[in-house]
N, C-alpha and C positions, 0 to 999 in steps of 0.2 A: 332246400336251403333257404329259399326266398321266403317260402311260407313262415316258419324257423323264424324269421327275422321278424317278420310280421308279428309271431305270436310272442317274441321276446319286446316287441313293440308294442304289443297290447297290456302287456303286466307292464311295462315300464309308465303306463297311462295310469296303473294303481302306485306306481308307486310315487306319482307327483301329486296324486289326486286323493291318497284318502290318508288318514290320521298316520301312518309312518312316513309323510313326506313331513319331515320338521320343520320345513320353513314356508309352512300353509298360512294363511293369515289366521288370526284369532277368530274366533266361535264369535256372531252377535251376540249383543247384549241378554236377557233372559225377554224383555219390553218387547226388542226387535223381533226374537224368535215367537213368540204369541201374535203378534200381528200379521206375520206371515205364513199360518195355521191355515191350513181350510176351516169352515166354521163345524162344530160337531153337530150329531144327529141322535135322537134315540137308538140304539141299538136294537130293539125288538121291531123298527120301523124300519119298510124293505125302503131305504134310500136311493137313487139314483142318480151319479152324476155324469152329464152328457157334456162333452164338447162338439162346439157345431159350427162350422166353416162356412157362410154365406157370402157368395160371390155376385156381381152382374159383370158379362162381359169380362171375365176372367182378374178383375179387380175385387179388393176384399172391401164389403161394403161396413160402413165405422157408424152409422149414428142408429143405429137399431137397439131398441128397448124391447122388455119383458113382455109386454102387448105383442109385440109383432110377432113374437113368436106361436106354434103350435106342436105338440110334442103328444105321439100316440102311441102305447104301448099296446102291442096285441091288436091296432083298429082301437081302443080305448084312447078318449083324450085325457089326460094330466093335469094336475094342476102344477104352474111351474111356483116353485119355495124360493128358492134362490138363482140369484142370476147376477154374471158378471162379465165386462167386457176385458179380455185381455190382449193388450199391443205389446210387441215384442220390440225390445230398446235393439237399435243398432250395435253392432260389434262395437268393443272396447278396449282399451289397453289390455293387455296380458296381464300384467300386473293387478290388474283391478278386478279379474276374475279371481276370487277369492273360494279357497279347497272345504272342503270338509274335512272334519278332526275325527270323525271316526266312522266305523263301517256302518254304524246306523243314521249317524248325521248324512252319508251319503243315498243311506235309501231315502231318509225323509225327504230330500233335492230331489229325485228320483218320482216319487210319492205325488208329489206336491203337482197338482195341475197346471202351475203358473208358469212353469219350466217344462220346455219343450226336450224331446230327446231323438238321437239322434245316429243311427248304427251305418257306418260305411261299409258296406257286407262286399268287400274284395274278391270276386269271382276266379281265380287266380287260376284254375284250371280251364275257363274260358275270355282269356284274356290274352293276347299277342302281347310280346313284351313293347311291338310299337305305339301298340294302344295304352300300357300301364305308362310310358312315355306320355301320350299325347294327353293321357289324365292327371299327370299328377298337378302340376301347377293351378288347372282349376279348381283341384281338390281344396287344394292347399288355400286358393284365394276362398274358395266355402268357405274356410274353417276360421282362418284369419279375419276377414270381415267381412262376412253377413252374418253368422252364428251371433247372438247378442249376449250380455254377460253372463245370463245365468242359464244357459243350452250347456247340456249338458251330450255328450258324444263318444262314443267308440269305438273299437274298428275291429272285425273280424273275416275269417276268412275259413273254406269250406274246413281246412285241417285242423280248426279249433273249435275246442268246448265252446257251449254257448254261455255255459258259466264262467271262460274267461274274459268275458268281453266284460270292462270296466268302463263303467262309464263318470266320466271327468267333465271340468272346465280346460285346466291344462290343455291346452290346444297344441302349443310348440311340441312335445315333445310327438306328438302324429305330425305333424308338419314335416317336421327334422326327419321323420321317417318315410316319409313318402317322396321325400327330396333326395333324401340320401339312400333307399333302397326302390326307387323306382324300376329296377327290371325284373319284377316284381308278376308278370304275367309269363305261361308256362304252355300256351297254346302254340301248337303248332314247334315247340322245344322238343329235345330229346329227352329231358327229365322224365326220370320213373322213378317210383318209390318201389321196396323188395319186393309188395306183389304184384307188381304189373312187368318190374325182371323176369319173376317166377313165369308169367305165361309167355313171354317171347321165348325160355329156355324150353316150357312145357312142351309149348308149337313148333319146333324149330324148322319145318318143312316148309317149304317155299308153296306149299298148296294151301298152308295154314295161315299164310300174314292177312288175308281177312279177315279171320277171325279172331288174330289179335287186336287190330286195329279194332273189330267191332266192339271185344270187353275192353279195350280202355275207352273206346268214347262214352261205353254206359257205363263200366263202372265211377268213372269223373262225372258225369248226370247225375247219377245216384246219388256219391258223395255233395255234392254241390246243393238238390234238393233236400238231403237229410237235414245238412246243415241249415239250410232255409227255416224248414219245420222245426228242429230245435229251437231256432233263435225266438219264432214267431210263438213258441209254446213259453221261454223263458221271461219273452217281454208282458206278455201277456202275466205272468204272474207276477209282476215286477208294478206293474200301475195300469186304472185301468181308463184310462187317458190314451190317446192316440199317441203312437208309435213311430217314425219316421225311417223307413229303411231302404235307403239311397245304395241300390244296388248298381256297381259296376258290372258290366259282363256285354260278351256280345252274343247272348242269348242261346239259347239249347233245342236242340229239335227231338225231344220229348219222346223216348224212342217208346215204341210199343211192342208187344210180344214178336218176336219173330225166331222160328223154328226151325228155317236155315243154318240158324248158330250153330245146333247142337249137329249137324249131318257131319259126318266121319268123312276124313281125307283120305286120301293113299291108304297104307296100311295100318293107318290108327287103328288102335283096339279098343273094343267097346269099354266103357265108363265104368268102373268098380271097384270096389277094396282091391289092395295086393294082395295076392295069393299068400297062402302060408308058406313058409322059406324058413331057412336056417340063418341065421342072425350069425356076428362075427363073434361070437363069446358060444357058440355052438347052440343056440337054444330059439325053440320054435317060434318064430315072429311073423304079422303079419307088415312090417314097416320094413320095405325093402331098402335098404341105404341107396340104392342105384336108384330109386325114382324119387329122390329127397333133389330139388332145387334150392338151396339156400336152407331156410327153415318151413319151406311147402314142399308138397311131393304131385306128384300128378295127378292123386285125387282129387286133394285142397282145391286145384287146377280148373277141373269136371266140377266140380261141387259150383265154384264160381259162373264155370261157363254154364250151368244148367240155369241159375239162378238168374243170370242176368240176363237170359234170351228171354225169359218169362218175366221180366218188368214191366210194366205198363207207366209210364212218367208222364205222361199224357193224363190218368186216372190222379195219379198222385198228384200232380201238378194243380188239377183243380179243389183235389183235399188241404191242400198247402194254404189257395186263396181263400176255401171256405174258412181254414182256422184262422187266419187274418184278420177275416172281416168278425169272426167272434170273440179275437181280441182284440180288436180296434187298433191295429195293426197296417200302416201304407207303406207300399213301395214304388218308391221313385229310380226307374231303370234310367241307366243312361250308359250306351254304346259308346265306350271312348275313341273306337275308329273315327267318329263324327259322321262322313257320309262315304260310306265302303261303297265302292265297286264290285268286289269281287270278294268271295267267303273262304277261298279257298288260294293260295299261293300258285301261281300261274306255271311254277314247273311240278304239280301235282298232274296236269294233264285232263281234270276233270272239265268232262264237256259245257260248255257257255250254259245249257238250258238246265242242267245239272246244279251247276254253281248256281244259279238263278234262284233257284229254288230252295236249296238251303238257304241261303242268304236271305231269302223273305222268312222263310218258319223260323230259321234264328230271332227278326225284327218283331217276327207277329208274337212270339211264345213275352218278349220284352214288353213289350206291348198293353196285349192282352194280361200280366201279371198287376200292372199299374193301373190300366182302366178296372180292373174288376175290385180295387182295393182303394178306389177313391185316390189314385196317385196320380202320377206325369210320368211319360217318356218321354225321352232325352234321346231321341234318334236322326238319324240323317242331317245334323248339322255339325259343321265344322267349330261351329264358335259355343263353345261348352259351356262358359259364363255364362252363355243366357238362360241355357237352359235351367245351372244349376240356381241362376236368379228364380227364375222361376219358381223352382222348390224352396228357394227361401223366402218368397214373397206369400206362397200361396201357405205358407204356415206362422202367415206374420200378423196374423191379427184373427183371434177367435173368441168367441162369447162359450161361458163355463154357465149351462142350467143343470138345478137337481131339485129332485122333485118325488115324492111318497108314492110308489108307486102302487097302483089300487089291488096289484095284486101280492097279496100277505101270505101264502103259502109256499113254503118250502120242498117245493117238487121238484128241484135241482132239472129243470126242462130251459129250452134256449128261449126267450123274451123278444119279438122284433120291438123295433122304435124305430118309428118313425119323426122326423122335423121337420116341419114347414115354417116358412116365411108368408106374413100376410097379403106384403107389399109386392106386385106383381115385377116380373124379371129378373127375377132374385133365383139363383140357384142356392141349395144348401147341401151341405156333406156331412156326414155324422154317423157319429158311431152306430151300428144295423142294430143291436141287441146287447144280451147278456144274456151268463146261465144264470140262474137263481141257487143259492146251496141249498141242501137237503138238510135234513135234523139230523142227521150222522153229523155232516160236516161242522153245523154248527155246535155239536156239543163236543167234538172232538177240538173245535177253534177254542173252547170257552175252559173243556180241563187243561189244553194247554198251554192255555195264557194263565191259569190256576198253578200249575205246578210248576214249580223253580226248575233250572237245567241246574244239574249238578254240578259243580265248577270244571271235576277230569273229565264227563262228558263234551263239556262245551269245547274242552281246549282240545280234544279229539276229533270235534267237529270242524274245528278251524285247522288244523293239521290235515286234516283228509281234504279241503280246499287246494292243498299244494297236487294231488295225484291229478286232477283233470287238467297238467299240463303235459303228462307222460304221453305219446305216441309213439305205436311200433314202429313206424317207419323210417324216426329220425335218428340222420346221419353224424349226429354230434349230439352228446350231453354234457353238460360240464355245471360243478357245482361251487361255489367260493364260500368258505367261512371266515370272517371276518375276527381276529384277536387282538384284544384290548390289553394295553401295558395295566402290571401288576399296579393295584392303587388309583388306579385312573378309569378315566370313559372314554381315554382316545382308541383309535386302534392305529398300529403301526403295523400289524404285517396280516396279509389275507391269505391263507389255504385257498388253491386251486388244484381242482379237480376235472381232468378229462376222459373221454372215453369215447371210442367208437363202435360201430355194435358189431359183435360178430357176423359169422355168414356172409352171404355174397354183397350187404352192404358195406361189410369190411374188410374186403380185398382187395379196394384202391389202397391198403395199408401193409399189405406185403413186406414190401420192400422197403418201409419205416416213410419219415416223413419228419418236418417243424412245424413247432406250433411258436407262432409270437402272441403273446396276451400283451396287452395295452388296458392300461389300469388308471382311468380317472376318477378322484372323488373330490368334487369341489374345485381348488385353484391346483391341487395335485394332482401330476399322475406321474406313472413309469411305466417298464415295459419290461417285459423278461424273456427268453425264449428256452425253451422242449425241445430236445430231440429223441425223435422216434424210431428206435433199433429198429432192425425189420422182424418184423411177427410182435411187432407192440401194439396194443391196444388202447393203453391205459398211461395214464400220468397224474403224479402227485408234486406241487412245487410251493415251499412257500415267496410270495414276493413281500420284499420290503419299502412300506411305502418311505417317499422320501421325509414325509411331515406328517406326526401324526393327525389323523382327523377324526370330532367327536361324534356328526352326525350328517346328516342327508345320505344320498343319494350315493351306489358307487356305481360305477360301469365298469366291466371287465370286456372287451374285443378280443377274439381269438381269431385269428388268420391262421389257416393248416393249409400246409402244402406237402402235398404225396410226393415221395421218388418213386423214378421210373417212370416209364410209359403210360402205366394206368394209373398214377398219381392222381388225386384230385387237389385242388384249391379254391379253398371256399371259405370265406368268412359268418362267425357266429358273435352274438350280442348276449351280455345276460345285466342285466340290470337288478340289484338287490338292495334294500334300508340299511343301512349300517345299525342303527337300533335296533330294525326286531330280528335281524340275521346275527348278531354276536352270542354265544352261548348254542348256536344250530350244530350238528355235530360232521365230520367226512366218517363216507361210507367207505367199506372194504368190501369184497367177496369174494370165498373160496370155492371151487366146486369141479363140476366137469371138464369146463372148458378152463380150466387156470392150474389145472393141479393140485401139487401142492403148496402152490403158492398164494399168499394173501394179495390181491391184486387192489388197487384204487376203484373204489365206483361213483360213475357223476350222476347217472340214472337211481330213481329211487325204485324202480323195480329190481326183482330178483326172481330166478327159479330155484321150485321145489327142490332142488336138486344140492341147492346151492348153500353156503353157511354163510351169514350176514354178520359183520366186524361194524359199529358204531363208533364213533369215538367225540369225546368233547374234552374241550383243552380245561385244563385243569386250572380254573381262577387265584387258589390259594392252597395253601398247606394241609386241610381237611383231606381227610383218606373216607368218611363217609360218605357210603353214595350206595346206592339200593337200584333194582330197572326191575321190570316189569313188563309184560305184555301182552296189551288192551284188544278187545275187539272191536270194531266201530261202533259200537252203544258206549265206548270204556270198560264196559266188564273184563274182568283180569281173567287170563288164559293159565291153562297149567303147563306154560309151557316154560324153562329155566331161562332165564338172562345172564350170562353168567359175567362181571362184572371185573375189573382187572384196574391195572395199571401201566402206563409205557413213557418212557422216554425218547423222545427224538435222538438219535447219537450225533446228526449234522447241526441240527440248531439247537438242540436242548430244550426242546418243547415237551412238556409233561401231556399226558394226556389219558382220561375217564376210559378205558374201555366197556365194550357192553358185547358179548358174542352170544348168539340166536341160532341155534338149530331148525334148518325152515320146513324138514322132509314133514314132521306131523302134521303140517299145518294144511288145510285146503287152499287152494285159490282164491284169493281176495285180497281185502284190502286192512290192515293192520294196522295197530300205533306201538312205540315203544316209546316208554314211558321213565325218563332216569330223574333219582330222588340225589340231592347232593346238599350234604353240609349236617351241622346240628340241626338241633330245633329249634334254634333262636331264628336262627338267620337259612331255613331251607330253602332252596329251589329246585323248580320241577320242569322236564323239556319233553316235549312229546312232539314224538318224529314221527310222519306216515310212512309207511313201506306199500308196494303193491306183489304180491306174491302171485306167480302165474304157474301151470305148470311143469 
């Protein structure tokens, strides 16, 4: 749930931050925007540009010129072309941190070397909640004031894309989140996601909880380092300027293969498909319903446990720094325990010389990730401020060289560089190398800066950006469509959409349950509540705001609380633009698990199994409208949309139907594409779907 918040926390950073937050300051001037260019280079000319960190004494040293430099590529010295000193202005009014107006204005800030950046990578699987406590308010002073106006920042964690992390000036709204969901750490919790349920059900012998406990501490290693090497391969393509990744965590003890996992308990049976069997509809199957856990069976199980005894995180862990240091990439670790005693909770029982020792390979693994990356650890002290001073001093003042580099062949091979300082006591830091592209790549960059995106491709391409928030593990989906009064741009009443997932993460819903939504946009809000029958899954409501509102920002909060015994209660955040969300459509699905009936869907996935209901509220009196459905290139499928119309009987909502037969289709990812109006005045909405088996 906490991650959940996190990652509704991270899009909420896009949506203050790029061209759908309406109340961004104005674009500069055209004067402004050219002076703030990097200067251009010949393009058949191998350019290179270096940022270089020179310190003495752990001080950044200010009055150094082009002279003093020295810069070797390969053991080759350089000549250096360009050279600039840049100081980073102190924090600023919030106000004065001024957005970008669209998604390319935002890469260019991004781009741009003069502008530092900045990822708070939330270790959340290795994080005690009294540590995501003892962190947040320093967090929070980072962000507030030492970040200067134009650092740009964002926040991710092991359970998200690395393509959702957005990166913004908007500061308050991570603040407000770090404040306001600070228990936020999951170390040492009971929290499980369905497949880490799935092996407590698979093991359930009292000879086996070692070997639960060992796949969750690696499969949460595993997760945590994936996530690392995503981020470090997305930033890397994102600028090639150094990187700032101010990792939380109290560090991982890097498991290495070990072949004890797999040895057999009691009377465990050896590891393999289900036997052949007779299935409940009488016919020959190898998928015995008795060894299904939720949506895993006790292969799924084995498959895991083989895999993960055979990791080596130790190997990967140094693949991680290597890609780092080739994308110019630092990470600043900092332990929010401050100065731990002890690694392990004292009614664990684990022996003093035991604890010892993890406790040090946790500090050393922290460590060792910062020193080999040109970073700082943040360990063993109680007062976090200095530390995290630290990290923003030592990235507050760097000199920008670029320079022809002597070697003009496109062998796409790795480049060292090395910096020196002439001036004796001086250390420097600086980016190790580069790859060089090859003539594939460049002529593949040059046809396709040549050919135009087709406009339904593009807007397919931006539609499929919504699926890298889908994850199978979460305990809540919920989606709002926001509808505008006939004649107008306000909107007065928002569609919401709930849902919990089947299987064993849905049986804290047994026995029903409420949901309260809390609904603010601007100086509005309200609040509605759901009630959940028992054996409900699903929920469709509209709320009525009190005043209409034409744009910014809505927030929708949903607090669920289970009946009975195994009830949960736990709160979700979804933050959406009221501009580019009006006209989006609520989903239905009928299928296996629903009958015959049309149920609400807040997930934008579906299975094969399943038939997919769209629907969009109907703007005007027009009865044409056409749907389609695209593959992720946009190419149109043969597959029927077949296209309708319905009336709300409670409120008298009109609404576009679109119904999708999904069984043809393979596994992937999809757009549907609906056409509405004449031709004077057409428009066109393309919705991503994810289809699994």
């Amino acid at each position: 749930m906490r991650c959940r918040l996190f990652t509704s926390l991270a899009l909420a950073v896009a949506g203050a931050g790029l061209a759908i937050a309406q109340g961004g300051s104005p674009a500069p001037p055209p004067q402004e925007q050219q002076q703030q260019q990097p200067p251009r280079f010949r393009t058949e000319a191998n350019f290179i540009r270096v940022d270089a960190y020179p310190t003495r004494k752990g001080q950044p040293v200010l009055d150094l010129t082009a002279e003093d430099f020295e810069v070797l590529e390969d053991g080759k010295p350089q000549s250096i072309q360009s050279f600039e000193h840049v100081v980073v202005a102190p924090a600023g009014p919030e106000a004065q941190r001024s957005e970008p107006n669209t998604i390319e204005a935002s890469r260019q800030l991004v781009a741009n070397p003069r502008n530092r950046v900045f990822v708070l990578f939330l270790d959340t699987p290795h994080v005690t909640v009294e540590g995501g406590w003892h962190a947040r308010e320093p967090l929070i002073r980072l962000i507030d004031r030492v970040l200067g106006p134009d650092d740009l920042v964002g926040v991710m964690t092991p359970r998200m894309a690395a393509a959702d992390v957005v990166l913004a000036r908007k500061t308050a709204v991570i603040a407000d989140g770090l404040r306001n969901i600070w228990p936020w750490g999951e170390r040492g919790t009971f929290q499980r996601d369905e497949r880490e349920t799935a092996y407590e059900m698979c093991y359930p012998s009292r000879e086996q909880v070692g070997v639960i406990a060992s796949m969750l501490a690696r499969k949460r290693e595993r997760a945590t380092l994936d996530a690392l090497n995503e981020l470090v391969h997305y930033l890397r393509d994102l600028r090639e300027e150094r990187k700032a990744i101010v990792t939380v965590s109290e560090g991982w003890l890097l498991f290495r293969p070990d072949s004890t996992l797999t040895s057999l308990h009691g009377n465990e049976r050896i590891p393999g498909p289900d036997p052949i069997s007779v299935g409940p509809d009488g016919r020959l199957t190898t998928k015995n319903p008795r060894n299904y856990v939720g949506n895993f069976n006790k292969t799924e199980c084995d498959a895991d446990r083989q895999f993960l005894a055979q990791i080596d995180d130790e190997q990967y862990f140094r693949d991680i720094m290597g890609e780092a240091n080739r994308g110019n990439a630092t990470f600043y670790t900092l332990d929010p325990r401050g100065l731990p005693v002890f690694d392990t909770p004292i009614q664990a029982n684990v022996p003093v010389a035991t604890d010892f020792a993890l406790l040090r390979t946790r500090l050393d693994s922290l460590r060792t990730l910062a020193d080999n990356t040109d970073g700082i650890a943040v360990l063993n002290n109680n007062d976090l401020d200095i530390g995290l001073k630290r990290i923003a001093n030592d990235l507050s003042s760097y000199y920008l060289l670029g320079y022809y580099s002597t070697n003009a062949s496109l062998d796409g091979k790795f480049h060292t560089i090395k910096v020196r300082v002439k001036r004796p006591g001086i250390d420097v830091r600086a980016r190790r190398g580069y790859r060089s592209a090859t003539e594939e790549e460049v002529a593949a960059a040059r046809s396709a800066a040549a050919a135009p995106v087709p406009p339904t491709a593009a807007a397919v391409n931006t539609a499929m950006s919504s699926l890298s928030r889908l994850r199978p593990d979460t305990r809540f989906s919920m989606n709002a469509v926001p509808i505008t009064d006939i004649g107008t741009k306000a909107v007065s009443t928002v569609w919401i959409a709930g849902e919990v997932p089947a299987g064993a993460a849905g049986r804290a819903w047994a026995q029903g349950g409420t949901v309260t939504l809390d609904l603010k946009a601007g100086a509005t809000s309200t609040t509605a509540r759901v009630t959940l029958a028992a054996g409900d899954r699903t929920f469709a409501v509209a709320v009525k705001l009190p005043t209409p509102v034409e744009s910014g920002a809505l927030d929708v909060r949903a607090t669920l609380e289970g009946n009975g015994p195994d009830g949960e209660h736990f709160s979700d955040i979804l933050r959406l633009d009221l501009a580019s969300s009006v006209g989006q459509p609520m989903l239905f699905r009928r299928g296996l698990s629903t009958g015959n009936r049309l149920l609400p869907a807040a997930s934008f996935q579906f299975s094969r199994t399943e038939r997919v209901r769209l629907e969009f509220a109907a703007v005007n009196d027009s009865k044409t409208a056409t749907g389609r459905l695209l593959d992720k290139a946009g190419e149109p499928l043969a597959i029927p949309v077949t296209i309708g119309e319905r009336t709300d009987a409670q409120t008298g909502q009109r609404w576009v139907t679109a119904d999708i037969t999904l069984a043809p289709l393979s596994a992937g990812d999809y757009a549907v594409e609906l056409t509405r109006g004449d031709a004077a005045a057409q428009q066109k909405i393309v919705t991503a779907i994810r289809v699994t088996k």
